[in-house]
N, C-alpha and C positions, 0 to 999 in steps of 0.2 A: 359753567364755572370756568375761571379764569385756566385753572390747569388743564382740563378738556380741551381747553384751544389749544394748548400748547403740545398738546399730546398728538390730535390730530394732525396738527401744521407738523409737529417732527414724524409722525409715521408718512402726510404726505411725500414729503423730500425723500423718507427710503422707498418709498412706492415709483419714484421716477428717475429710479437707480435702478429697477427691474423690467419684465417683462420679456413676453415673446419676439425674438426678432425674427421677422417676416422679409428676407430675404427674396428678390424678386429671382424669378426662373428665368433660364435662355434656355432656349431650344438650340440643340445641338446637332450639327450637319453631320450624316452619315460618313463615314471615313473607308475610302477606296485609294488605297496605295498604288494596287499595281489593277489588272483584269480582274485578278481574282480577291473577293474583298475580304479583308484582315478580319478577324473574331476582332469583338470590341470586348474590349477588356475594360470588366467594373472597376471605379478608383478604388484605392487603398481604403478603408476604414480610418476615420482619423481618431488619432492618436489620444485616447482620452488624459484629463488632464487633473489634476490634485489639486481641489482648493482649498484644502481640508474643513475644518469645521468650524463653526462658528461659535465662540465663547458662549457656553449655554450660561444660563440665569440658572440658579436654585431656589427653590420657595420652600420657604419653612411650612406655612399651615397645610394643615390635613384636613381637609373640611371634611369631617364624619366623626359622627357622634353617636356612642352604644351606650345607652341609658342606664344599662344593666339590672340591675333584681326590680327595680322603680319601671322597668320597661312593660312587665308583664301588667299593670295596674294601669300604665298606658294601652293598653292593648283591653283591656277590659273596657275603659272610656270608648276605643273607639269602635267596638262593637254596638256597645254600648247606642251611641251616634250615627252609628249603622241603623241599627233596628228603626230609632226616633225617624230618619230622614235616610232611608234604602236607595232612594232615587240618585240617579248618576247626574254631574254637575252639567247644569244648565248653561252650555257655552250660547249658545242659538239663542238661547229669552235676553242672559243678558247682553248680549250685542245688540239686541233687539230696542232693549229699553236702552242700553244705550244710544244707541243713533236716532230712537225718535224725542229722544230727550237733551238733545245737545246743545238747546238754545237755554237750557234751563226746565225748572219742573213747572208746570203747570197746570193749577185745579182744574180750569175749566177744559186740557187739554187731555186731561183723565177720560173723559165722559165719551170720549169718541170712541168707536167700536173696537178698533186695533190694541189703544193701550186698555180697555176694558178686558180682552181676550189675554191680553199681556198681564193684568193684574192677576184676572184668575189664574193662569199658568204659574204666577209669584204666589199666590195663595197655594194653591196644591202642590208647589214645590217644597214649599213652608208649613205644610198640613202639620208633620209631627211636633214641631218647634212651637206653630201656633197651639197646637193642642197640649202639648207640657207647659206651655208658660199658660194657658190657660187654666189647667188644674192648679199651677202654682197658686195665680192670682186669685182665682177660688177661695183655694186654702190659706192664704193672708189675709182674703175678705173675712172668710166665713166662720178661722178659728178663734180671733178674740172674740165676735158675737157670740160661738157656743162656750167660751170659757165666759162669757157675762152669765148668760143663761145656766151652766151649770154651778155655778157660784152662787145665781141667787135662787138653784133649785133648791141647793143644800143649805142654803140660811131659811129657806122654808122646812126642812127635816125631810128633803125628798134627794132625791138620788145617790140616799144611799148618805145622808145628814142626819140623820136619825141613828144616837147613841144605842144603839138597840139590837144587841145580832140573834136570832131569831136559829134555835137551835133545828140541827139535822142530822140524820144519820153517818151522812159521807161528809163531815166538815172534815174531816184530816185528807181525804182524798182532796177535796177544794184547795185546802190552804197548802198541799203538794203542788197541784198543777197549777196554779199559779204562782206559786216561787219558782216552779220550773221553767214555769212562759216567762216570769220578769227577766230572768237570768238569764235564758236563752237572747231575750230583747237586747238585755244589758251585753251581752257579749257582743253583739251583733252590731250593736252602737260603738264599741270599742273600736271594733275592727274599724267603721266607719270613722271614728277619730282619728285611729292610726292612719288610716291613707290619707283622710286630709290634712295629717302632720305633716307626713310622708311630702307631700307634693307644697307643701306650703317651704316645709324646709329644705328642698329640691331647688325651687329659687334661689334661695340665699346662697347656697353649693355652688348654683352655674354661675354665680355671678363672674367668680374664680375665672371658669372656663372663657366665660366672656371676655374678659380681659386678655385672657389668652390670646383667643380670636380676633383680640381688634389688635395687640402688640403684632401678632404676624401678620394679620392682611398688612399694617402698616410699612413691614418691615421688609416685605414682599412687594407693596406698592414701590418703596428707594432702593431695593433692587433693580427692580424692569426700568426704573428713573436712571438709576447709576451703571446699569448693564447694558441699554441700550447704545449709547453712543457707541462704546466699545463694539456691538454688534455692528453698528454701521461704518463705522471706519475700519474694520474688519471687511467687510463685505464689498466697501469699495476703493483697501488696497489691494484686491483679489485681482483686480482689473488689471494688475502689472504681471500674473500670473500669466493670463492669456497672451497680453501682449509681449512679456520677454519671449513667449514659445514663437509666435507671429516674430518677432525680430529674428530668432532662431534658426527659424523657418526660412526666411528671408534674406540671412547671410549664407545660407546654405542652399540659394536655389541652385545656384551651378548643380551642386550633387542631387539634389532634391527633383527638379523640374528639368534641368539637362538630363540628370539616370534616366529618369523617366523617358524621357523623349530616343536617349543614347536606346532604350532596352527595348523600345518599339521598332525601334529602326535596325537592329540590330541581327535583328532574322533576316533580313533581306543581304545587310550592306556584307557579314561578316563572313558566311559562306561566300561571299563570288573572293572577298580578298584572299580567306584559306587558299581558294582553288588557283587564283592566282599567286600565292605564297607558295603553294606547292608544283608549281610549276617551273618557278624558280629554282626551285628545288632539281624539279628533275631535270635543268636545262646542267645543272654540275654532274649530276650521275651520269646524263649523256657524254657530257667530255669526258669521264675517266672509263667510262666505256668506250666512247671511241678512241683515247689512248692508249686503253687495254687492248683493243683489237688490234692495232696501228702495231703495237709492241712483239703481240703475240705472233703477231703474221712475220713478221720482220723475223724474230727468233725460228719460227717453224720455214721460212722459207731457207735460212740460214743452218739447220740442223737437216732439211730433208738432202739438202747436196752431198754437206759432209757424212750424214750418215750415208748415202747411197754409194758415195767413193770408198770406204770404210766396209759397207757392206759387200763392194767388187771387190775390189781385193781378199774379204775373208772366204769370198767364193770360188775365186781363181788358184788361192793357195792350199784352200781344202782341196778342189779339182787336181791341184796337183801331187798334195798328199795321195790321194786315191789312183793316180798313175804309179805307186810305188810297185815293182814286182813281186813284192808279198801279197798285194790284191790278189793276183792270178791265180794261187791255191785255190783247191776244188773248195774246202771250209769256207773259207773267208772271202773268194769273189763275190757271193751272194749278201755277205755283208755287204762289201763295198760297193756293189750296184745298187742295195737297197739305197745307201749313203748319196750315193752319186745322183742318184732320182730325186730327192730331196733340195739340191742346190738352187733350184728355183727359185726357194720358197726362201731364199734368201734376198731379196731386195724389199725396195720401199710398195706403199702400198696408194698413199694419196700426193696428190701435187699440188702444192699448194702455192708455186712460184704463176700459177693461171688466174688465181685469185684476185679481183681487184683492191686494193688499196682505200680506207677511209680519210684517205688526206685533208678533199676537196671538204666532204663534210665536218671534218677538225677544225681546218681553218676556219667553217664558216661559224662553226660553235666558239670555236676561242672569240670570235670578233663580237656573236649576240652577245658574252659574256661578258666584254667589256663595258658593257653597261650592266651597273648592277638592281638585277630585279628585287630583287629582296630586300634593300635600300628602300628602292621607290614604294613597294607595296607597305612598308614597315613606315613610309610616311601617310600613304592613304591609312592605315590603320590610327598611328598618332593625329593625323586631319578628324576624323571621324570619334577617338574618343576625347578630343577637347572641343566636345560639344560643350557638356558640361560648364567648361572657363568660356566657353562662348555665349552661353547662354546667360552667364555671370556679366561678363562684358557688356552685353548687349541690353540685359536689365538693370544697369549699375544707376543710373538713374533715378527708373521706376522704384530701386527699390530706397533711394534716397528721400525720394515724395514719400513714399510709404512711412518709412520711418517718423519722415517730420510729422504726417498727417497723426499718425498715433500719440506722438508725443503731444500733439494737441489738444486730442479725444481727452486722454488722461490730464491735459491741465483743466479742460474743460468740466472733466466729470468733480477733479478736487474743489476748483473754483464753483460750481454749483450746490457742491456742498456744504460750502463757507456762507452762501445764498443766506443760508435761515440760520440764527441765533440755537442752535440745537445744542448744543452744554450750557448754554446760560437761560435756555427754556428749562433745561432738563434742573437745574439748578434749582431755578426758581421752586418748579415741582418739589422737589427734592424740601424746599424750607417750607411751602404751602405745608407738605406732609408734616412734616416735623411739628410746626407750630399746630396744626389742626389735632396729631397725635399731644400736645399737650395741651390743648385746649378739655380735650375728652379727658385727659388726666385730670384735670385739675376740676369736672364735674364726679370723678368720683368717690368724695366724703359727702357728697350732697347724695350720690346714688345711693350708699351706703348707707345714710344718715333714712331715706326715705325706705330704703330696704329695711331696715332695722322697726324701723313705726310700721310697715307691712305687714312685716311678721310678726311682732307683737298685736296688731289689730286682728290676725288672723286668728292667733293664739287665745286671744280674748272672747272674738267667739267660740272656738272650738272650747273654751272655757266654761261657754253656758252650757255644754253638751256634758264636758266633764263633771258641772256642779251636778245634775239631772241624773249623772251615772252615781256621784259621791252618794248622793240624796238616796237612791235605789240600793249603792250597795253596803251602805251605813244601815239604810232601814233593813233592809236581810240580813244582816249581819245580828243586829239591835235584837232583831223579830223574832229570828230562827234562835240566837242565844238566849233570850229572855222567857220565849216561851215555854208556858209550864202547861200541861194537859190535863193535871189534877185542881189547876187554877179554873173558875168559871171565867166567865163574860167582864162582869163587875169586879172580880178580885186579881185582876192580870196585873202583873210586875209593872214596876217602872220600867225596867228594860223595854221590855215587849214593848209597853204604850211610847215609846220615843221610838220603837222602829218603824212605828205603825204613822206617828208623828212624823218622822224624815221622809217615810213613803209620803205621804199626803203631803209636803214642803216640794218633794221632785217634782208632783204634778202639779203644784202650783207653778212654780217656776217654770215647768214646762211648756202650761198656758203662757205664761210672759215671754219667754223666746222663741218659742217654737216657727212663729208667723214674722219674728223676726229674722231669723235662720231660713225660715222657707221665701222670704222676699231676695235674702241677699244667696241664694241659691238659685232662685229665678232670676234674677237679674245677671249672673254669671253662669247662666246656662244658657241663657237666650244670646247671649254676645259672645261667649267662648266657645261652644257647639258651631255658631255658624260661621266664627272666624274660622276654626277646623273644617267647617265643610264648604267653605268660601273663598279661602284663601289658601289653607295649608297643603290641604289632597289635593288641590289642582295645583298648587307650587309644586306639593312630590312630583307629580305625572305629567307637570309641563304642560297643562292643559292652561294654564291662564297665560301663558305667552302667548296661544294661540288666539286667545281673544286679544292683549294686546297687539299682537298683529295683523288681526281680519283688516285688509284692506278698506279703505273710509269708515273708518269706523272713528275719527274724532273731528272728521270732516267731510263734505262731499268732494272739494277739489285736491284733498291730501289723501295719497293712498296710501303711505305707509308711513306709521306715526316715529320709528326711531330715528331713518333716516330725514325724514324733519324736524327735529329736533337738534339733531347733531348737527345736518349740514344744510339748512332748509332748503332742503330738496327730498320732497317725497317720492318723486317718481322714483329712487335708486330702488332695487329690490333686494332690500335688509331687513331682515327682520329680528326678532328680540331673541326669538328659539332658536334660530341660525346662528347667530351669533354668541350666545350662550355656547351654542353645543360646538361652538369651533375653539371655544377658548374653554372647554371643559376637556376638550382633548389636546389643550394645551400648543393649538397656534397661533400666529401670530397674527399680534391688531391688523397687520394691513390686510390680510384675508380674511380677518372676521369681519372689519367693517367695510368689508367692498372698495377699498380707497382706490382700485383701476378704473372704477367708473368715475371720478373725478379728475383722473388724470391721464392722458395717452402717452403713455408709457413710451409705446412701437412709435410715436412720435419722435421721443427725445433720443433711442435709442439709435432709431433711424438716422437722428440729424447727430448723433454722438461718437457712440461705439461701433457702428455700421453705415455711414451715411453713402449717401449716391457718389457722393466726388471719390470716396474710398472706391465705390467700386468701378467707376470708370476707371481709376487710376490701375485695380488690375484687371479689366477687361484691357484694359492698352497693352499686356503683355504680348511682343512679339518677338517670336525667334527669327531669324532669317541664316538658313546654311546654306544658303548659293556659295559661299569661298572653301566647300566642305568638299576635297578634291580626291576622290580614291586612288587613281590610278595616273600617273602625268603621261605626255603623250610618249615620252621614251620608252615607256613602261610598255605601251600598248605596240610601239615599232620594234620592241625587243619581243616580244611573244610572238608578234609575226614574223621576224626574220629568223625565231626558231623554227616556225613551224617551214619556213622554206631553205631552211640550212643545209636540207639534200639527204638526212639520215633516211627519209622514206623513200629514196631510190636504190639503195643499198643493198644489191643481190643477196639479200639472206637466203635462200635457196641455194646457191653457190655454193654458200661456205656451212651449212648446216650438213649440207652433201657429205661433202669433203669431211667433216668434223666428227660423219657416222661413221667415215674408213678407218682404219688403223694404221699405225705408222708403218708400220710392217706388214708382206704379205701372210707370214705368221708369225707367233708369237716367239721370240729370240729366247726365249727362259725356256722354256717346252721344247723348241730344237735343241737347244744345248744340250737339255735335260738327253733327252733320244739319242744323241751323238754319244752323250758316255755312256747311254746303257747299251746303244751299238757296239760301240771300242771296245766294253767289259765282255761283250763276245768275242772277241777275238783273241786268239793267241798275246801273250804278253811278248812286247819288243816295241822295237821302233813305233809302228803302227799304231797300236795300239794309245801309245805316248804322244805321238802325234794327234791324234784323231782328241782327244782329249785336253791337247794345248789346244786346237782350235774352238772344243767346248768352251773352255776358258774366255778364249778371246770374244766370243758369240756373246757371255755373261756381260764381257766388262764394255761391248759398243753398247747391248740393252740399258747396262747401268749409267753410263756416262754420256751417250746421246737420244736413246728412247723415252729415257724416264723424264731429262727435261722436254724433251719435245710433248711427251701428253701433258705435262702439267699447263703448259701454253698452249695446249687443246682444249682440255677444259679452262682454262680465263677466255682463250676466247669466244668455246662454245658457250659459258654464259655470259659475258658481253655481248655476243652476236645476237642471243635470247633477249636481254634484256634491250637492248635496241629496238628491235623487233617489237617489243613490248609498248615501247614509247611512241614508236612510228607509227603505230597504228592508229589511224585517225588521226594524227597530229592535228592536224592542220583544224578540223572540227572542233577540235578541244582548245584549241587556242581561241578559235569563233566563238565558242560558246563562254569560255568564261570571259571574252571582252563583251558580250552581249551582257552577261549577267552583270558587269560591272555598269556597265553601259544603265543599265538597267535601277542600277541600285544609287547612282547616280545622279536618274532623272528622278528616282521616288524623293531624292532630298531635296531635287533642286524644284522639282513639280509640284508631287506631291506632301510634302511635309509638311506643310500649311496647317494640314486636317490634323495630321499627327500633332503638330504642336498647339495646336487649335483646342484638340481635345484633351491633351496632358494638363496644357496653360489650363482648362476648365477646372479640371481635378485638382490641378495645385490649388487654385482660389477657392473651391467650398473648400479645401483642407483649411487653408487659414480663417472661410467663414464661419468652420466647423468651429472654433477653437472660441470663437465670439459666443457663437450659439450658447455651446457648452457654458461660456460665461454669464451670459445672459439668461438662459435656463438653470443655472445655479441660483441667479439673485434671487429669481423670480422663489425658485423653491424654500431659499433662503428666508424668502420676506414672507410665504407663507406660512411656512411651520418653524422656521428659527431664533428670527432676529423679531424683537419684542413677543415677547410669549406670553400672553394674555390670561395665562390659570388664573396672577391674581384678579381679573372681574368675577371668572366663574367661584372664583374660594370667597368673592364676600358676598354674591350671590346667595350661596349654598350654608356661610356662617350666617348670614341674615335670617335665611329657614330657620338654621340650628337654633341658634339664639330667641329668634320670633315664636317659632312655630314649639320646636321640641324641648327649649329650656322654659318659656313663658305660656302658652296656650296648652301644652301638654299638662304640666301643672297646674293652673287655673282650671283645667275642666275636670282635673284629679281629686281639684281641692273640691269642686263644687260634686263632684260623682261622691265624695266621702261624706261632704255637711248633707250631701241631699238624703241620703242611707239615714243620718245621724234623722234627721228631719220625719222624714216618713216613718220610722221606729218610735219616734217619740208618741205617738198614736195610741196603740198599744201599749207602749209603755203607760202611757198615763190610764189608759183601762184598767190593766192588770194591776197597777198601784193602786187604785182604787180598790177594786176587790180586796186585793190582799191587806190592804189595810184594815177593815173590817176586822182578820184574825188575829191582829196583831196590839189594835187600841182599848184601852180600858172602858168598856160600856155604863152607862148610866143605869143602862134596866138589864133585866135580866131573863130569860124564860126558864120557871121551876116546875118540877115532874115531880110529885107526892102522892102518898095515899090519902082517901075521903077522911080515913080513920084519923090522920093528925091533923085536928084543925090550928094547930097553934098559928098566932096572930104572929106573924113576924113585921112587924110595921104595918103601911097600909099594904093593903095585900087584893088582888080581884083574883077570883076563883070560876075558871069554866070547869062544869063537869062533865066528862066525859066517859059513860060506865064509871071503872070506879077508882078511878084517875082524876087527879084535877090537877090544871097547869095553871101554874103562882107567876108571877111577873112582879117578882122582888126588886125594890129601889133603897139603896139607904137614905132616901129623902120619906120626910113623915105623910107630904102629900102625893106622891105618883099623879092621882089621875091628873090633880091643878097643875105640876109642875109639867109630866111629860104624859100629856093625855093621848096622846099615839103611842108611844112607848109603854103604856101601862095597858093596851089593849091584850088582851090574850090571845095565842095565835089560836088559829082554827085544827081541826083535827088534822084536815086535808095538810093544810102548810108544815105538820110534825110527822104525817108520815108521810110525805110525798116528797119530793128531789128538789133541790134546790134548785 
């Protein structure tokens, strides 16, 4: 069909707007920086991306259908159909018969052993089917012959034609149990009308439903027609998704592919700069160290003279206070020589004027310093983090190609899409549907017109069922009302003899239909039964796609019949169950009908969204930091001419010496102290007074040249420390952080290759991650999103519903109901027979008298019996001429024996 095409040709074009992209591998060179090799570090995970979703389609129909209270009457048929035909569907015979019958059928091709073995296997599959429609055909042979035959038994006076009912003891028991048998019959035929009502008028109901089912597949078909475009141009402006991030990615390589590159390198290069940043450092602590020292020496050589002049003289004028001749008392000279012993202890204690001087190492600090290190390392630091704007610079190009290339891909992918007339395909569909949905409209006053004569023909029969019940339950009615018990044989009501009359009219009548009823019961039981067990249960269970699908089964050079059909190409491997079951879990046409094997997808994608010249273009990413300068050569002659500046020849020994003495040979606060608690021994006078000014005076040199002299002991005991501290090694430590720079130096200019070798890799599957991601969305897309296929599996499934559960459920309901009505009429016409007998006015009669009345009541035949005689009274003058079997007299045996 013209819209097939169109529907294929547009699922192709979104079929090669998908797939896997198969990105070719490079093998990556192990990475060794320095001796000792770097941890390789996994790239980053990229960055997942939002394409969000794709306009889903809604579908109205439900394809499922609950029959409700009419269901269980279903379910009786198909047990029913069970029992007749047990046997599980024959997929194996008929592929069988199929494939060796494909040229056509032929008699004399019957005869050969195979299809012979084939038949009978149809035979025995068909046993029960063959054997009901055989009883049917039977019984439409054989019951007008026996309605001929008892017709003309009873125009003979035999079966039961003979006005004559032949009296018995248990007649009321008889004419019980057979009102009770007809009734029971009559009820049971009822039933059997109502379910063939039931199922008859079950049709005319669905027809409703039908209409139903064909407005929403219809409506559902100009959905997936009117939704799909929108799915596809959906699906491939998503295209601009990945590639705005690729452009993103791409004006951000500086930060992206330089960080990267910047944070690999950056353990090596960034400790040697610290260590050289911090040496800069300590190259200023050394000069205010060795100004401190410079200062403090100057001050303490400058404070040890005047104090030592300061402390002669307070020595000489004590000495001479203690020449007073108030010492010489016997009391106080013991004072005063203790005093006197003490003056020693009055001078300096260290020299510090022997000390050498830090001048020469000043000078040579002041002079490294005029170059500034901390400048220069603060530009290797700036050199080293505009990598980044380096690596921007240096792929400002590549990432120009890049761009244009994309911009390409995406005119290429729209311009490809423009390829196929797809809205004026989908269009076209769109009015095929429409016009074909009122073409089916406008057949149904014809459907309904022929529905209408359906059910009236069905009605009509079921009518001859209903006349047969009227006739039954008129005649019971008639029979049971009329009959009188005190009435004989010959004297019975009119009532009675018209129930007895309608029963005998049912069984006429029911000779005349009954073989009509039972043919048109065979003949819809033999086509409805095996369309249910041929069609329908292997549609439930999916069992007849699989014979539509057996491989060469409608050809020997064609292996699979749908994908020939569709696309004459059998070899694809599609099949009809596959495909159902991918569009009944509602995805999309291009995965249910296999559309990648007509089209290479990894082909277009290759040469489109991924192609080889994209990746050349960023395999050419190359960084180059050869101009990436850490340290300039000032930098490296300013750390060596600290480390030879002269601070490590520096006599700290000297001065650490000197720095353990005190200024004093004792402490000036503690003599004073002792001086006045000497003098408060002594007599109060002169003396006394004296001894105590010079305490005084001992306080105020401690306070005013002691106290500054230690303070410029300790600055420059720790300057002299921390000197000490720096000298140590110097010269090593200078060596070793030009080595390490040396070092970190050669890793960019040697070895960075590798490093940017392998970043460069990691940035590019980043950006091929970002295609992938795109292209693994179509792909998912075009499977389960974009054209969503439930409506083939919903008209699939309303097909069943409509075929199977609204049309063959009921027709084999109808016929499971007329067939009940059919086989009851059997019986039925038995039992009316009998009961008639009780019910119709008799011609003759049997009379029971004594010998002793012989009155003549007309003519009259007398058997005796002892001393009984039984009368066989007619109101006709002649009995024997008129009804000379009827005038016979019954026998003894016949009056007291059973009926």
């Amino acid at each position: 069909m013209l819209w097939t095409s169109w529907l294929v040709l547009l699922l192709c074009w979104g079929g090669t707007t998908s797939g896997e992209q198969q990105a070719e591998e490079r093998d990556g060179t192990p990475v060794e920086a320095r001796a000792e090799p770097q941890r390789q570090r996994s790239p980053p995970p990229v960055e997942p991306l939002d394409f969000g979703f794709v306009p889903a389609a809604v579908y109205d129909t439900h394809a499922y259908f609950e029959p409700g209270p009419i269901g269980l009457l279903f379910h009786m048929v198909h047990a029913f159909l069970y029992v007749v035909q047990p046997n599980t569907f024959p997929k194996d015979l008929i592929i069988k018969v199929i494939q060796q019958n494909m040229g056509g059928i032929k008699i004399e091709e019957w005869r050969k052993p195979d299809n012979v073995v084939l038949l009978l296997q149809t035979i025995y599959y068909e046993a029960g089917f063959l054997i009901c429609a055989t009883i049917g055909i039977l019984f439409v042979v054989l019951v007008p012959i026996i309605a001929l035959c008892f017709c003309v038994c009873r125009c003979c006076d035999n079966c039961g034609g003979e006005m004559h009912q032949r009296q018995r003891k248990n007649v009321d028991c008889q004419r019980g149990f057979y009102t009770a048998l007809l009734v029971a019959t009559s009820i049971f035929m009822s039933l059997g009308v109502f379910i063939a009502y039931a199922a008859n008028h079950n049709v005319s109901a669905q027809i409703k439903n039908t209409r139903r089912l064909i407005n929403t597949n219809m409506r559902d078909l100009k959905t997936f027609a009117n939704n799909t475009p929108t799915q596809i141009e959906y699906m491939t402006a998503q295209y601009n998704t990945a590639k705005n991030k690729v452009l993103s990615d791409l004006d951000n390589i500086g930060p992206l592919l330089g960080g990267r590159i910047h944070s690999q390198l950056e353990r090596e290069v960034v400790p040697s700069l610290d260590n050289a940043l911090r040496m800069a450092g300590a190259m200023r602590e050394t000069k205010e160290a060795l100004e401190n020292v410079s200062s403090s020496l100057e001050v303490l050589q400058e404070g040890t003279a005047k104090l030592q002049a300061s402390l002669s003289g307070e020595r000489a004028s004590l000495s001479n206070t203690l020449s007073d001749p108030a010492c010489t008392n016997g009391a106080v000279s013991s004072t005063c020589n203790t005093i006197r012993s003490t003056l020693a202890q009055l001078g300096i204690n260290s020299d510090y004027s022997k000390l050498p001087d830090v001048n020469h190492a000043l000078v040579n600090v002041n002079t490294v310093l005029r170059t500034d290190l901390s400048n220069i390392v603060q530009k290797g630091y700036s050199s080293f983090n505009d990598t980044p704007q380096l690596v921007k610079e240096q792929t400002k190009n590549i990432v120009t190609g890049v761009k244009g290339m994309l911009d390409k891909i995406g005119t290429e992918i729209n311009g490809f899409s423009k390829m196929f007339p797809v809205e004026a395909s989908l269009a076209n569909f769109t009015i095929f549907l429409t016009q074909g949905q009122k073409d089916i409209e406008s057949f149904y006053p014809q459907i309904d017109q022929m529905d209408f004569y359906r059910w009236v023909g069905c009605v009509a029969v079921l009518c001859m069922v209903i006349l047969v019940l009227a006739f039954n339950t008129l005649g019971l009615l008639c029979g049971a009302c009329g009959y009188d018990e005190q009435a004989t044989p010959t004297t019975r009501g009119c009532l009675s003899n018209t129930g007895g009359n309608l029963l005998m009219a049912g069984v006429g009548f029911s000779f005349i239909s009954v073989w009509v009823l039972m043919a048109i019961v065979s003949t819809l039981f033999v086509i409805g039964g095996n369309v249910e067990k041929m069609v329908c249960e292997p549609l439930a269970n999916r069992q007849l796609f699989k014979i539509i699908d057996t491989p060469f089964l409608v050809h020997p050079g064609k292996k699979n019949f749908l994908p020939g059909m569709l696309f004459q190409n059998p070899n694809i491997d599609l099949t009809l169950g596959g495909m159902y079951r991918d569009c009944y879990e509602n995805n999309g046409l291009y995965h249910s009908l296999q559309l990648e094997t007509m089209f290479n997808i990894n082909s277009f994608l290759n040469r489109t969204v991924y192609n080889k010249d994209l990746a050349k273009v960023l395999e050419g990413v190359q960084v180059d930091l050869q101009d990436v300068t850490l340290l300039e050569q000032a930098g490296r002659d300013n750390l060596i001419n600290f480390a030879n500046s002269g601070i490590g020849h520096i006599n700290y020994e000297a001065y650490l010496t000197e720095l353990n003495k005190g200024v004093t040979i004792s402490d000036l606060l503690s003599f004073s102290t002792d001086l006045e608690a000497q003098a408060d021994q002594l007599p109060r006078g002169a003396l006394e007074n004296a001894l105590k000014g010079h305490a005084s005076s001992i306080r105020q040199i401690h306070r005013d040249q002691v106290v500054p002299m230690e303070q410029a002991m300790s600055t420059l005991s720790q300057s002299i420390k921390q000197l000490q501290r720096m000298s140590n090694d110097l010269t090593v430590k200078a060596t070793n952080i030009l080595s390490a720079i040396d070092a970190a130096e050669y890793l960019i200019t040697h070895n960075a290759s590798h490093v940017v070798k392998r970043e460069t890799k990691g940035y590019t599957e980043n950006l091929v991650g970002y295609f992938k991601q795109y292209t693994a969305w179509v792909k998912h897309s075009l499977s389960s999103e974009v054209a969503q296929c439930k409506p083939i599996s919903n008209i699939v499934d309303s097909m069943e519903i409509v075929g199977c559960s609204f049309i063959v459920d009921s027709v084999n309901t109808f016929w499971f109901g007329l067939g009940g009505c059919c086989v009851l009429l059997i019986p039925s016409i038995i039992v009316s027979v009998k009961l008639a007998k009780y019910y119709r006015r008799m011609d003759t009669e049997d009379v029971f008298e004594d010998m002793g009345n012989t009155g003549n009541h007309g003519g009259q035949v007398c058997g005796i019996h002892g001393d009984l005689a039984v009368v066989s009274i007619s109101p006709y003058p002649n009995t024997l001429t008129r009804f000379p079997r009827a005038s016979a007299p019954p026998s003894y045996a016949d009056w007291e024996g059973s009926p």
